[in-house]
C-alpha positions in Angstrom: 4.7 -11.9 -3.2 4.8 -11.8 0.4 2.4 -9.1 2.9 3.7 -7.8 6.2 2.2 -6.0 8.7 4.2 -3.0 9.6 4.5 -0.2 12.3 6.1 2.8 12.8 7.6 3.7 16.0 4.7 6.3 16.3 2.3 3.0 16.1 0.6 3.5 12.8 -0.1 0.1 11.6 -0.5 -0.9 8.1 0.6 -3.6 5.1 3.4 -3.7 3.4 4.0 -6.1 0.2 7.2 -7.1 -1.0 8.7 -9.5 -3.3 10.2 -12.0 -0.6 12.0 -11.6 2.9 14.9 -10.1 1.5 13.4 -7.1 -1.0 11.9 -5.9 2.5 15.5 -6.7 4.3 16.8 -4.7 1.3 14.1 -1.6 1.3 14.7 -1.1 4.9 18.4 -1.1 5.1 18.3 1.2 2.3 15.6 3.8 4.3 13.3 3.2 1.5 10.2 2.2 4.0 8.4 5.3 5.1 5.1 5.5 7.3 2.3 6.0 4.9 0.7 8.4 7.5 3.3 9.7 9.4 5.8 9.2 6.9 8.1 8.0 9.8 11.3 5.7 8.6 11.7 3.7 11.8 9.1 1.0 10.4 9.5 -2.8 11.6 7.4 -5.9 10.7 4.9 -7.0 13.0 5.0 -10.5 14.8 2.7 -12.9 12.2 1.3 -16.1 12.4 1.3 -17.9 9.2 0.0 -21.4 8.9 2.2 -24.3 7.2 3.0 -27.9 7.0 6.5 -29.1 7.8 7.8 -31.7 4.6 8.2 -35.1 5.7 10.0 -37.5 4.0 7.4 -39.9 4.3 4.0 -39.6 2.7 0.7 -39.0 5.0 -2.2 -41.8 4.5 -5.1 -40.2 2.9 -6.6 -40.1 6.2 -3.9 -38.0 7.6 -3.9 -36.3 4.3 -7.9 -35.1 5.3 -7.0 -34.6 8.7 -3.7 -31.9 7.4 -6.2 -30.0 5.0 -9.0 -29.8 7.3 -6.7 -28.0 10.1 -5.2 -26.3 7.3 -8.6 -24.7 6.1 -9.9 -24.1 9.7 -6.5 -22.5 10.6 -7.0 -20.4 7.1 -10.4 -19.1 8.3 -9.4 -18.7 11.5 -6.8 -16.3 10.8 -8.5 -14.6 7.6 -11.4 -13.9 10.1 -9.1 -12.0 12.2 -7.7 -10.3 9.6 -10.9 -9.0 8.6 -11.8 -7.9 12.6 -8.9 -6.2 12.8 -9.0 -4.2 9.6 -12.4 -2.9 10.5 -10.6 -1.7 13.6 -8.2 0.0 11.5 -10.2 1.4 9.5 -11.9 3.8 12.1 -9.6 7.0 10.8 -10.9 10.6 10.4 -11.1 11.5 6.9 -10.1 14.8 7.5 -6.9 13.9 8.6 -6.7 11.0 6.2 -6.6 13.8 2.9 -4.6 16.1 5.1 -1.5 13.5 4.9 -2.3 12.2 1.7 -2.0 15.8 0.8 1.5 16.1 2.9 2.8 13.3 1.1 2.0 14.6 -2.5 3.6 17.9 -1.6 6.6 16.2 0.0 7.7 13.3 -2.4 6.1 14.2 -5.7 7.2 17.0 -8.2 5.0 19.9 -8.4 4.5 20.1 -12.4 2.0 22.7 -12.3 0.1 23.3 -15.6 2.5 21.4 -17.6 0.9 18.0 -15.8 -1.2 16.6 -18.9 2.3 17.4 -21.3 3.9 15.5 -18.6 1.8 12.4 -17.9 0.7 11.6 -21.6 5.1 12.2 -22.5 6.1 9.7 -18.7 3.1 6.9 -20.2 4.6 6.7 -24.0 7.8 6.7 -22.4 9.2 10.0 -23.6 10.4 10.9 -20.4 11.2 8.9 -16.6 8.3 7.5 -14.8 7.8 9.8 -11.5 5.3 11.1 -9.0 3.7 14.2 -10.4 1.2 16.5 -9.3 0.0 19.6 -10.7 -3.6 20.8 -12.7 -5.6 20.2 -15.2 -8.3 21.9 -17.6 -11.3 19.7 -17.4 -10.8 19.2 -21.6 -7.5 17.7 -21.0 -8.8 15.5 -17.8 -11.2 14.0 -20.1 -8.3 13.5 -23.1 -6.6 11.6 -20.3 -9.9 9.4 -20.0 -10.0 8.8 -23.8 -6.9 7.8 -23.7 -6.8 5.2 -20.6 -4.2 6.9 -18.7 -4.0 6.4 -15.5 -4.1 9.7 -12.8 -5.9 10.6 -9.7 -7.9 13.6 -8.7 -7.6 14.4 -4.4 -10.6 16.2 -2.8 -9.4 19.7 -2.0 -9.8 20.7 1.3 -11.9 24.1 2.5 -10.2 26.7 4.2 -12.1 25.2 7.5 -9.7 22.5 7.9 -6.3 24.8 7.4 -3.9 24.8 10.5 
């Protein structure tokens, strides 16, 4: 499993994680990489630093040995801490408009099942029928059927009449 740091040409940063180098290579040749917020396809990895240790042929003396791991760990933190910096950047985003393309994206790429959406989930987890994104209603007796019966689903916060364009 590898992580990259993408962006879309509107500048919307965020991860991506792939299998290796080449299922991302793939994805993006194929147009399969979409901007979670934007939903822009013109998405490229960020520049990365990622710490490693060139093989030698020869092996280190155990006091170069301490020395590799120490800078190893130190260049670990170093970088994990600014990760974490950087994410609480990111992480400044208006709710509002946070559900408003979540919603977006729901509408655009899933298949609007309506009432038929419990039939359709508990069918899509025995395997009766292909795995897809779905979205539709429930009655709050079939939610909690869904809860009994550990599948898996997700409720989105509807949005007031306020925050319509």
């Amino acid at each position: 499993m590898i992580i990259f740091e993408l962006q879309c040409e509107a500048g919307h940063r965020f991860e991506g994680w792939f299998g290796d180098s080449q299922d991302y290579e793939q994805q993006k040749q194929q147009g399969l990489l979409t901007c979670p917020m934007c939903d822009g396809h013109n998405v490229s990895k960020m520049p990365g630093v990622v710490p490693f240790i060139k093989k030698s042929t020869r092996q280190p003396s155990s006091e170069q040995q301490q020395q590799i791991e120490t800078k190893s760990k130190s260049d670990s933190k170093a970088i994990n801490k600014k990760r974490r910096r950087r994410r609480k950047q990111e992480v400044n985003v208006d709710p509002v408009v946070l559900l408003k393309t979540l919603h977006h994206h729901v509408r655009t790429k899933f298949e609007n099942v309506g009432s038929r959406f419990y039939d359709e989930v508990v069918k899509m987890h025995r395997g009766e029928s292909p795995k897809r994104g779905i979205y539709g209603h429930v009655t709050h007796e079939q939610q909690e059927k869904l809860d009994e019966q550990e599948i898996p689903y997700a409720t989105l916060p509807k949005l007031g009449p306020e925050f319509e364009n």
